[in-house]
LUMLUMDO-267438 format. One record per residue: residue in three letters; x, y, z of N, C-alpha, C, O, CB in turn. Coordinates in pm, whole numbers, padded with zeros to 5 digits, always signed. Glycine has a CB too. Layout:
<sites>
ALAXYZXYZXYZXYZXYZ ...
</sites>
This chain:
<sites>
UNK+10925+09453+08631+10879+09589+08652+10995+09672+08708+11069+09631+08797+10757+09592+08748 UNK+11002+09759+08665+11108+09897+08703+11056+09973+08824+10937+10004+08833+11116+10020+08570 UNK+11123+09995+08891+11082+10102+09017+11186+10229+09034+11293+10208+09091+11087+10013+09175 UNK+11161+10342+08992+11278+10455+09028+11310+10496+09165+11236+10537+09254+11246+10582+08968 UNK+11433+10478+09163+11470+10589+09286+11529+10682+09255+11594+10653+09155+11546+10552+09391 UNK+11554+10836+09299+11680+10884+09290+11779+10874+09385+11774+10893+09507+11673+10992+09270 UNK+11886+10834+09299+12022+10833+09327+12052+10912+09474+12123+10854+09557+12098+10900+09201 UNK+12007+11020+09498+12036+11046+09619+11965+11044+09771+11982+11105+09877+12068+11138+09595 UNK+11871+10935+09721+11788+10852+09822+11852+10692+09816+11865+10613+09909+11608+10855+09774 UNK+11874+10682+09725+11913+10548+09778+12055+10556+09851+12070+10516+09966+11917+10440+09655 UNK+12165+10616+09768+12290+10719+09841+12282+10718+10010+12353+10677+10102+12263+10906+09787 UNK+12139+10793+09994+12091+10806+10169+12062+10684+10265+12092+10646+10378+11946+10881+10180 UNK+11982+10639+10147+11976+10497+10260+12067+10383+10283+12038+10308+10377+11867+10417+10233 UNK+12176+10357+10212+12310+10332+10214+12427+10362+10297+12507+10273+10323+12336+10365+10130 UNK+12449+10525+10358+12490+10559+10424+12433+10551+10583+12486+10569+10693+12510+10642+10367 UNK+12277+10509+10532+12222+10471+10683+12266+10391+10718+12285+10382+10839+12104+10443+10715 UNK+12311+10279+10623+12287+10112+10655+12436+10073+10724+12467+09994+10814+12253+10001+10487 UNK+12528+10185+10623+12708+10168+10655+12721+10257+10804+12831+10233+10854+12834+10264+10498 UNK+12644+10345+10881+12661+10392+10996+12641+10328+11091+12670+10374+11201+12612+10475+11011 UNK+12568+10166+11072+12521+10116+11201+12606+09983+11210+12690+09948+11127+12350+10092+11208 UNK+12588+09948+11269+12648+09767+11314+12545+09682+11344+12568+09562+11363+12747+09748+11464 UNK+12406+09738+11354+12285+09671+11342+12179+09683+11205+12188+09774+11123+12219+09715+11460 UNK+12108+09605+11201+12039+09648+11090+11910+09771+11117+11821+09785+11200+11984+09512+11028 UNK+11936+09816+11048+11843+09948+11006+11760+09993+10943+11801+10014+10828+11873+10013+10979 UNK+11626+10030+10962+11505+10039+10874+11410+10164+10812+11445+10279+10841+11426+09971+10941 UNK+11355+10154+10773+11235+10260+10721+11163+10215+10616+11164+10104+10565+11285+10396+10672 UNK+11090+10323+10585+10962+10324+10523+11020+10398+10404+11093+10497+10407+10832+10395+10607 UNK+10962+10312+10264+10952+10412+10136+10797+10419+10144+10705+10349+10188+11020+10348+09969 UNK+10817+10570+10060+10705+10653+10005+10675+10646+09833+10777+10646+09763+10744+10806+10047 UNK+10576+10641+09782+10584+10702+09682+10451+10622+09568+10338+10604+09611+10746+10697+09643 UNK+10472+10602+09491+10423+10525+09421+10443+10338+09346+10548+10274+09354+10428+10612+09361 UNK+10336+10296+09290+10437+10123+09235+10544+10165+09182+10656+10126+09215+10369+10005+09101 UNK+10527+10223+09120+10679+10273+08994+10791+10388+09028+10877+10421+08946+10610+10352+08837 UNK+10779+10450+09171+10827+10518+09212+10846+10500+09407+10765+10469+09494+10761+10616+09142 UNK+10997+10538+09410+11006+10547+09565+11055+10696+09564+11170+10727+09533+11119+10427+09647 UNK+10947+10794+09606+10945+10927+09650+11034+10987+09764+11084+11098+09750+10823+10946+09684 UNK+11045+10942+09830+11044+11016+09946+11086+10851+10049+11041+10747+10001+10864+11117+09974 UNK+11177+10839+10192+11202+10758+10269+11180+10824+10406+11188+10946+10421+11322+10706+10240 UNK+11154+10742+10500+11151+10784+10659+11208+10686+10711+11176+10567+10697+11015+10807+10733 UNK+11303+10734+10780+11420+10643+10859+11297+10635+10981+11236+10734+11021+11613+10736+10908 UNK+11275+10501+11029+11267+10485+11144+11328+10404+11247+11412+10333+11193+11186+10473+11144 UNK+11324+10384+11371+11395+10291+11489+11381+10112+11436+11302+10029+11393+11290+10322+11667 UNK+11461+10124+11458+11445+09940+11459+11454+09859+11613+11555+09813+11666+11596+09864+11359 UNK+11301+09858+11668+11274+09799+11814+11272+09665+11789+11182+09595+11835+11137+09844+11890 UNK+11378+09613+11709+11356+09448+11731+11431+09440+11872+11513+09514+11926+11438+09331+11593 UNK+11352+09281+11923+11448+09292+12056+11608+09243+12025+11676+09236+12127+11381+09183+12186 UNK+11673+09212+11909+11790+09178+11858+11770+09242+11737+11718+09198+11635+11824+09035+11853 UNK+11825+09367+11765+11817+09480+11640+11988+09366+11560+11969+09360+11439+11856+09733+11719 UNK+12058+09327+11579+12160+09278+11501+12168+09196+11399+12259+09175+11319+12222+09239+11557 UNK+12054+09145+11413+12016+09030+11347+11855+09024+11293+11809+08956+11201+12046+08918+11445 UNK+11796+09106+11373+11661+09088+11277+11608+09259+11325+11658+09331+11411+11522+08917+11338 UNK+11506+09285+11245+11449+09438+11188+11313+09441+11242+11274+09327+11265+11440+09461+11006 UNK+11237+09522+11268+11074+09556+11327+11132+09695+11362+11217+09739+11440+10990+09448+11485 UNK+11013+09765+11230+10976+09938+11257+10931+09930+11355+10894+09830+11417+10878+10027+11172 UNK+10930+10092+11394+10880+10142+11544+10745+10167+11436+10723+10240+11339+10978+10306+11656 UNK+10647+10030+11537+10508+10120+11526+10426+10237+11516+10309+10250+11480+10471+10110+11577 UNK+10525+10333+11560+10461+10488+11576+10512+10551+11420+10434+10612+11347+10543+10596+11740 UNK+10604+10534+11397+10668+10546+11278+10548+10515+11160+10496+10595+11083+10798+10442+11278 UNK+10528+10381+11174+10447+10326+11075+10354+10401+11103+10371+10484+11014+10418+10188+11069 UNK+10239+10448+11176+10118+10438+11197+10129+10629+11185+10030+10701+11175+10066+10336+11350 UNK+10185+10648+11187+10231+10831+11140+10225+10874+11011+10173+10972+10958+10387+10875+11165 UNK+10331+10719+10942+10319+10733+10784+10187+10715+10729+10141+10785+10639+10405+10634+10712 UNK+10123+10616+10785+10002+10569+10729+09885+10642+10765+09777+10601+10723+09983+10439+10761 UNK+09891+10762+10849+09786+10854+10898+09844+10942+10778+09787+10899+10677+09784+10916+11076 UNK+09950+11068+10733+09970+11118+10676+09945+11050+10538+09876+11120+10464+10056+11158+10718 UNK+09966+10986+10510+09890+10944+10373+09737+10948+10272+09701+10965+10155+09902+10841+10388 UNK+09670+10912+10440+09507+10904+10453+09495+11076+10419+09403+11141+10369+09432+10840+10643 UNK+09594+11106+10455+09555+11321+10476+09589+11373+10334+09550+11487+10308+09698+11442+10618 UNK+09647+11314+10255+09730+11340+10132+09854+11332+10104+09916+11375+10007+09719+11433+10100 UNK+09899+11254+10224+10075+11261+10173+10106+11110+10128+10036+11009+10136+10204+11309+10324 UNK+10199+11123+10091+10295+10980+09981+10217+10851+10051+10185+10851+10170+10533+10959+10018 UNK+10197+10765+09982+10144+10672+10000+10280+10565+10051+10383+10561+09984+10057+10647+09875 UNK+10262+10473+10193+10376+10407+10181+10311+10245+10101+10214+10169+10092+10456+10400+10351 UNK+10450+10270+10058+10464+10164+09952+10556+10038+09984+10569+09958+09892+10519+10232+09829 UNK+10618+10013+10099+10730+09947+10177+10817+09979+10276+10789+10063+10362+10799+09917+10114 UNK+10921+09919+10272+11050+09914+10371+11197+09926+10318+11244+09867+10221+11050+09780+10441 UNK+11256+10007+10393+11401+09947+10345+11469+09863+10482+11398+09867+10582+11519+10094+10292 UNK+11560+09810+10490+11656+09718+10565+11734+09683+10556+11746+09621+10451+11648+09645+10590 UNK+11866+09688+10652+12001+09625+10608+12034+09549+10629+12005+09517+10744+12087+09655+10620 UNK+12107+09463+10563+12189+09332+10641+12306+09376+10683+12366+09414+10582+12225+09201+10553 UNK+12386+09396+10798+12492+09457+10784+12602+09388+10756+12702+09435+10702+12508+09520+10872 UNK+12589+09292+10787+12704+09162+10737+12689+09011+10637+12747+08903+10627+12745+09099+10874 UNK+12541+09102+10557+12507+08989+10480+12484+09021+10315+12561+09102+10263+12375+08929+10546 UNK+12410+08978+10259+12389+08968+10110+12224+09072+10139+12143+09091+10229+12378+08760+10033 UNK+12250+09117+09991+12135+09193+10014+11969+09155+09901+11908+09210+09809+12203+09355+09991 UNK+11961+09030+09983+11815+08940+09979+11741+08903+10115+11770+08898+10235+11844+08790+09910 UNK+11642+08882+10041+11538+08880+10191+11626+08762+10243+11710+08710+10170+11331+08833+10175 UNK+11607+08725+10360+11679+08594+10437+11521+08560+10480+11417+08619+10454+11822+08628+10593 UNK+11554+08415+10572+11438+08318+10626+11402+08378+10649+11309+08419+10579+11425+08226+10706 UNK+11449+08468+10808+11372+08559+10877+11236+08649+10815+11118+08637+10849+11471+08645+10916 UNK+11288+08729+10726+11197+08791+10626+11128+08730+10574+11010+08767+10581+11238+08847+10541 UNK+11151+08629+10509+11018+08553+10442+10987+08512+10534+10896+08440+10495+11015+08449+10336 UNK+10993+08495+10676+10868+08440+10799+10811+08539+10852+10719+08537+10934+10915+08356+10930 UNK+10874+08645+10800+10778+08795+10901+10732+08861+10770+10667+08958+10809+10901+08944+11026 UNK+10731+08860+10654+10634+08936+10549+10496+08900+10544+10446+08807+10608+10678+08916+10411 UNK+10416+09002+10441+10318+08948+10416+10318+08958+10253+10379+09033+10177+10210+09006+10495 UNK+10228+08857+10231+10260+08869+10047+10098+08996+09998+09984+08983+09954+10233+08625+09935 UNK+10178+09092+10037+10074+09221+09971+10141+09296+09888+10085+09405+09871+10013+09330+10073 UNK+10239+09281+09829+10270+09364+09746+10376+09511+09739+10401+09599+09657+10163+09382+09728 UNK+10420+09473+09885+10499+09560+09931+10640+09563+09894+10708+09461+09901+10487+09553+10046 UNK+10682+09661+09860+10856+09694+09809+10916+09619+09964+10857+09612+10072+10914+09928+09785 UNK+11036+09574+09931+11106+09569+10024+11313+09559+09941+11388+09480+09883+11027+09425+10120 UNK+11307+09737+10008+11482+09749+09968+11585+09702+10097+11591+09740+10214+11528+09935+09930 UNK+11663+09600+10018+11750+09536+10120+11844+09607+10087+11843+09658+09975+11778+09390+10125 UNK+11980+09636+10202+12109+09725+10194+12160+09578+10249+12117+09526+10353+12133+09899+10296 UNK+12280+09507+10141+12377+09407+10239+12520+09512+10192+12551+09624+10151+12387+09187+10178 UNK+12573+09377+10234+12726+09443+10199+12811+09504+10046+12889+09416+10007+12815+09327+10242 UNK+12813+09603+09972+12820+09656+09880+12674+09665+09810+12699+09736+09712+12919+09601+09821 UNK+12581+09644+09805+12508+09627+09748+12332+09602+09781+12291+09514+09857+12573+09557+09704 UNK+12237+09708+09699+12116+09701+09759+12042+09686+09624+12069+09743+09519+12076+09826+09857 UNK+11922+09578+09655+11833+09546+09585+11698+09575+09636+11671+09626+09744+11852+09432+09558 UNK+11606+09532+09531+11455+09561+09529+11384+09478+09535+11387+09419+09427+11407+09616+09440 UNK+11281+09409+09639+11224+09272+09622+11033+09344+09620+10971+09429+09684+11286+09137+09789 UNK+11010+09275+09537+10829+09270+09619+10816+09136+09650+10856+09029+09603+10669+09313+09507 UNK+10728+09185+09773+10681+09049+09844+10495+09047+09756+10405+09128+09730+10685+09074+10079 UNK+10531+08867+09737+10335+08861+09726+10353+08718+09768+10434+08675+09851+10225+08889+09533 UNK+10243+08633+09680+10186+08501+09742+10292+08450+09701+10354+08509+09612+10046+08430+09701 UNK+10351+08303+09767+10380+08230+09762+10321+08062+09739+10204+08025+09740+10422+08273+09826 UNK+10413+08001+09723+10366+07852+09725+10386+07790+09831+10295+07795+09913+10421+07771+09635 UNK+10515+07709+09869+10511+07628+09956+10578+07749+10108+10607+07692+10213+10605+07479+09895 UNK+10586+07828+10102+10578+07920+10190+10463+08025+10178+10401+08028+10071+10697+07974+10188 UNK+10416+08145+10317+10363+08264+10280+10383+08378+10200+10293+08455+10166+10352+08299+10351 UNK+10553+08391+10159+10552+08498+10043+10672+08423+09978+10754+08338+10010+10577+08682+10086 UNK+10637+08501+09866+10795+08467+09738+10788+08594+09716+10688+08664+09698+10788+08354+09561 UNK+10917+08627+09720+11018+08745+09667+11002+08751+09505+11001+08658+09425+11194+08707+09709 UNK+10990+08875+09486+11013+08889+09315+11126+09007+09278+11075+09117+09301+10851+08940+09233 UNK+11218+09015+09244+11367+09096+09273+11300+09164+09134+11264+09112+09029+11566+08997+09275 UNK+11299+09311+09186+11234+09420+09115+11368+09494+09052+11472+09496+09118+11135+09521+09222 UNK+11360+09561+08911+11476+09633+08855+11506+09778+08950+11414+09860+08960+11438+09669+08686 UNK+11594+09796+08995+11607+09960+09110+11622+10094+08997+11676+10187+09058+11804+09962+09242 UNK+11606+10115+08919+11626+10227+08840+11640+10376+08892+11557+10466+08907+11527+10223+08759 UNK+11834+10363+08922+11839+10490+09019+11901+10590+08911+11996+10560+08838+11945+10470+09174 UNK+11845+10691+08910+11862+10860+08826+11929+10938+08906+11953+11054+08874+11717+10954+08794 
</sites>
């Protein structure tokens, strides 16, 4: 399955990922086949360097505005800042397999995963095509 971005959202969230020395997160918007719209939020992990957790308020803002009529969130983005840009352990021990986008930023390079069920773990990754315009 194809998912669009435009080019100057993903651009954006790229330049988020190259400004920090920790990893860095947010929320996509939009539709299955579309990422609309992004919201940078805080990353309150207690080792933001190494592992990622949105600021709850963040989330729970997006997901009220949605209920009201705005963009539906559809996932996350996240960086590795010194890694490859696939989910790692970590991530597959903190997802849930619902179906959620998840855009990784590693080093040169960002991909598209959905998380769903898994087998001998709780989710398997499915590396989605990024179709940036």
């Amino acid at each position: 399955m194809r998912v669009e971005i435009s080019s100057i959202l993903l651009e954006q969230i790229v330049a988020l990922a190259a400004a920090e020395a920790h990893e860095v997160c947010g929320l996509l918007l939009g539709s299955d086949d579309r990422i609309a719209a992004i919201v940078p939020a805080a990353n309150v992990a207690a080792d933001p360097a190494r592992h990622f957790e949105l600021d709850p308020a963040a989330l729970i803002a997006a997901h009220r505005a949605a209920r009201a009529g705005g963009p539906k969130v559809i996932g996350h983005y996240h960086s590795h800042p010194s890694g490859v840009a696939a989910p790692s352990a970590t991530d597959a021990a903190c997802a849930a397999p619902d179906g959620n986008l998840w855009l990784i930023v590693g080093v040169g390079e960002a991909t598209l995963w959905r998380a769903g069920p898994g087998t001998a773990v709780n989710v398997h990754f499915t590396k989605m095509h990024l179709d940036s315009r």
